[in-house]
N, C-alpha and C positions, 0 to 999 in steps of 0.2 A: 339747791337742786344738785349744785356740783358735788355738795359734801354727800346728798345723799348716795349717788352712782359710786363712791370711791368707798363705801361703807360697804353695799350689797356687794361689790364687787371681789374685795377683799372675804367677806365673809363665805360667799362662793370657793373663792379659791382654799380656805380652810375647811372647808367641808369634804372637799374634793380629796384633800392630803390626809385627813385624816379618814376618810371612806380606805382609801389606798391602802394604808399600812394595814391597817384591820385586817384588811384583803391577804394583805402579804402576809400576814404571821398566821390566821388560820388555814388559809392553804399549804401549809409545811407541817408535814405529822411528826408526832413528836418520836426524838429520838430514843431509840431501849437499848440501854445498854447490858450485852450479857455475856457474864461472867465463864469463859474458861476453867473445867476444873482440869487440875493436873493429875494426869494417870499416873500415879506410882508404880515405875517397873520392880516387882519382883526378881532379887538374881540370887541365887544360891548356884556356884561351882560344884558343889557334891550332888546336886539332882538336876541339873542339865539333862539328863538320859540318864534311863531305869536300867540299861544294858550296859554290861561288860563284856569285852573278851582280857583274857587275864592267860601271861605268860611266867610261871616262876620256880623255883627253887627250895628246899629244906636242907637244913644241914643238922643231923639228929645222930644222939647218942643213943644208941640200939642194944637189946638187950633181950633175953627168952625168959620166960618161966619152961620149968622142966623140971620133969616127974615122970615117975615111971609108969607104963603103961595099966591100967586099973585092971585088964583083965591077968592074973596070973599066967595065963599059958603062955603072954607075949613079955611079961614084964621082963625088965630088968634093973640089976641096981646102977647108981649113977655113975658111980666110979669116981674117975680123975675126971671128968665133963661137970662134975659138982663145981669146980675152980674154974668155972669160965669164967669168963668177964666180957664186959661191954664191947662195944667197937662200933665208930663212926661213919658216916655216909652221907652222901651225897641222894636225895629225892628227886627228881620233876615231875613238872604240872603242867597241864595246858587245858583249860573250860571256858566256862563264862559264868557270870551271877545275874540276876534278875530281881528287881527288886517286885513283892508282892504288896508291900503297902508301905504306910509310914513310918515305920517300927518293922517290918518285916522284909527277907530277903531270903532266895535260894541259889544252890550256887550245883554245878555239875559241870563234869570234865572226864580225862582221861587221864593218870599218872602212871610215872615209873617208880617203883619203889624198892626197897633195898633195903635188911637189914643182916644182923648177923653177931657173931661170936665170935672169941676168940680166946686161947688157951697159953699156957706160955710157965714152963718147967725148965730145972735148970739147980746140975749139981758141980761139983768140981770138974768132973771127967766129960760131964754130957750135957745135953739140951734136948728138946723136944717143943716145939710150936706148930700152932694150928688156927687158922681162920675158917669159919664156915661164913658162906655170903648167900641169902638169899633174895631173887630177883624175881618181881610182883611186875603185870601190868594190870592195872585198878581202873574204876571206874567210881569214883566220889557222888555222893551225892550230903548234901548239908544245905541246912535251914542255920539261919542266923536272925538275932534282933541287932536292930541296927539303931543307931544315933547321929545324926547328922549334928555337926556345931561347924555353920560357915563352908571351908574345905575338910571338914575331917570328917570322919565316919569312923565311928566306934562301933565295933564289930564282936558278937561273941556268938558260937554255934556250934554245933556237932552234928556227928551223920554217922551214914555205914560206907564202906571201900569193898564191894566184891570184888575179889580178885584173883586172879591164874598164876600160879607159880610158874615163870618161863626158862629160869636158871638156877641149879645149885651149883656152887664151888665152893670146895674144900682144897685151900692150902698147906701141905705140913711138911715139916721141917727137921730133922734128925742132924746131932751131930753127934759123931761117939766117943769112946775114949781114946782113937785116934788123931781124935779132929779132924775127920771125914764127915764132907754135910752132903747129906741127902735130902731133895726137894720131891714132893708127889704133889701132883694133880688131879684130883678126881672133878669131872666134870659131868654129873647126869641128872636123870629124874627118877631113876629108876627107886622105889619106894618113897618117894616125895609126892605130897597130896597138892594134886593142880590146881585144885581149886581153892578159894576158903572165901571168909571175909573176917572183917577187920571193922572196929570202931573208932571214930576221930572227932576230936574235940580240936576248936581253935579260938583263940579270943588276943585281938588287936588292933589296927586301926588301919583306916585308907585315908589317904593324903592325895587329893584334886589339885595337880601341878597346872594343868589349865583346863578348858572346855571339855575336853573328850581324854587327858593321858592324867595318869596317876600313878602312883604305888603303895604297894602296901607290905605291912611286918607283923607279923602274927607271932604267940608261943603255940607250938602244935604238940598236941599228944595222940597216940594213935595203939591199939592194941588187936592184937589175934582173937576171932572166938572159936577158930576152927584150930586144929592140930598142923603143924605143917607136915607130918607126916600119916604113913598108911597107919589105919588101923591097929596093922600089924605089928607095928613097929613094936621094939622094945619100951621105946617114950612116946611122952606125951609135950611136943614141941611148939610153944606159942610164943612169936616174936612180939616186942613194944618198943617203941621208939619216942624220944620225949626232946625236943631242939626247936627250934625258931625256921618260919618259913617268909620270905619277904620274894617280892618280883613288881612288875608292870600289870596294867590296867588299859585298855581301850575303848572310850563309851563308843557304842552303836547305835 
C-alpha cells in the first residue's frame, strides 16, 4: 500500500511539472525579428542648391571690325585707323544662375564692360598714338548645358548683352620734331550709338569649394551686332573681345 501512495504521488507531481512548462512556453509569442534597411544618403556638393548669386571678373583682348559706312554719302575711307590694333581690359559682372533641369541652366545679371583700340606710329622726328575705350553697361542673359562630375560642373552656353554705351574716350598723343608732347582728351557721346547689343559665348567649369561657395573660370567670346556708331558716321564700328572670365559663386 505504502509503494502504491509513493507511485501516485510522485506521478502527480510529474504531471503538474510538466502541465507548467507547456503553460510557460505557449503563453510567450514568439519573437519577429525585423530587419532595418539603411537609407542611403544621397550628397553631391555641385546640386546642394539650383541657385547662385555670382560675383566676377574678364580680362579680354579687345578688338573692332571696321568698315566704311555702306551708305556713300556718309562713307569714308579707313585711312591710318586701318593699323589699329587690339587693347586690353578689364570687364565686371554681378548675376545669378539657375539651374532649369539636369543638363540645363540659365544664368542673368548686370555687367560693366569695356573695350577698345588703339594706334601707335612713329618716325625719326615724330610720334603719334591714340586709344579709343568704349564703356558698356549690359545686361546678360545665357542658357548653358551643364554637367555635374561630384564638385565640378562643366559649363558651355551662349546668349545676347543689350547694352548702353555710358562712355567714350579717346587718348592721343603727339610728339614733334621738337620733342614737344602733346596729350588730348576727348571725352563724349556725341555721335556714338547708346544703345546696341552684343553676342556671348562661354565654356568652362565651376568648382563647389563647400555647401553653398565656389568658383568658377570660363574662355569668354563676346561680339557687336549693332554699330557703335551713328548712322551717320563715316564707319561702320563693331567691338569683340576674346579673354578668360573667372570669379565666386554663392548658393541661395
Amino acid at each position: 500500500m505504502k509503494r502504491i501512495l509513493i507511485l501516485v504521488f510522485f506521478l502527480n507531481n510529474l504531471t503538474s511539472f510538466t502541465f507548467g512548462q507547456i503553460q510557460i512556453g505557449g503563453n510567450q509569442p514568439e519573437e519577429k525579428k525585423e530587419k532595418k534597411e539603411k537609407v542611403k544618403k544621397v550628397h553631391s556638393d555641385s546640386t546642394d542648391y539650383s541657385m547662385r548669386v555670382f560675383f566676377g571678373t574678364t580680362y579680354a583682348s579687345t578688338f573692332r571690325v571696321l568698315e566704311p559706312n555702306k551708305d556713300e554719302l556718309f562713307a569714308d575711307s579707313l585711312g591710318s585707323r586701318a593699323d589699329e590694333k587690339s587693347k586690353s581690359y578689364w570687364s565686371f559682372h554681378l548675376g545669378f544662375s539657375s539651374d532649369i533641369s539636369r543638363y540645363f541652366m540659365w544664368e542673368a545679371g548686370i555687367s560693366f564692360l569695356r573695350n577698345g583700340e588703339q594706334y601707335s606710329f612713329s618716325d625719326v622726328d615724330s610720334s603719334h598714338t591714340y586709344t579709343n575705350r568704349h564703356s558698356w553697361i549690359g545686361v546678360p542673359i545665357k542658357f548653358y548645358f551643364k554637367h555635374d562630375i561630384n564638385r565640378f560642373r562643366i559649363q558651355v552656353g551662349a546668349g545676347v548683352i543689350p547694352h548702353m554705351q555710358m562712355k567714350y574716350k579717346r587718348t592721343e598723343t603727339y610728339v614733334n620734331q621738337n620733342g614737344t608732347t602733346t596729350t588730348n582728351e576727348v571725352k563724349t557721346i556725341n555721335g556714338i550709338n547708346t544703345f546696341g547689343v552684343s553676342v556671348i559665348g562661354n565654356a568652362g567649369f565651376h568648382y563647389s569649394l563647400s555647401k553653398r561657395v565656389g568658383v568658377y573660370a570660363m574662355f569668354e567670346y563676346r561680339h557687336q551686332l549693332t554699330s557703335s556708331y551713328w548712322k551717320t558716321n563715316p564707319y561702320i564700328h563693331k567691338g569683340t573681345a576674346i579673354g578668360a572670365s573667372f570669379g565666386l559663386t554663392f548658393g541661395i
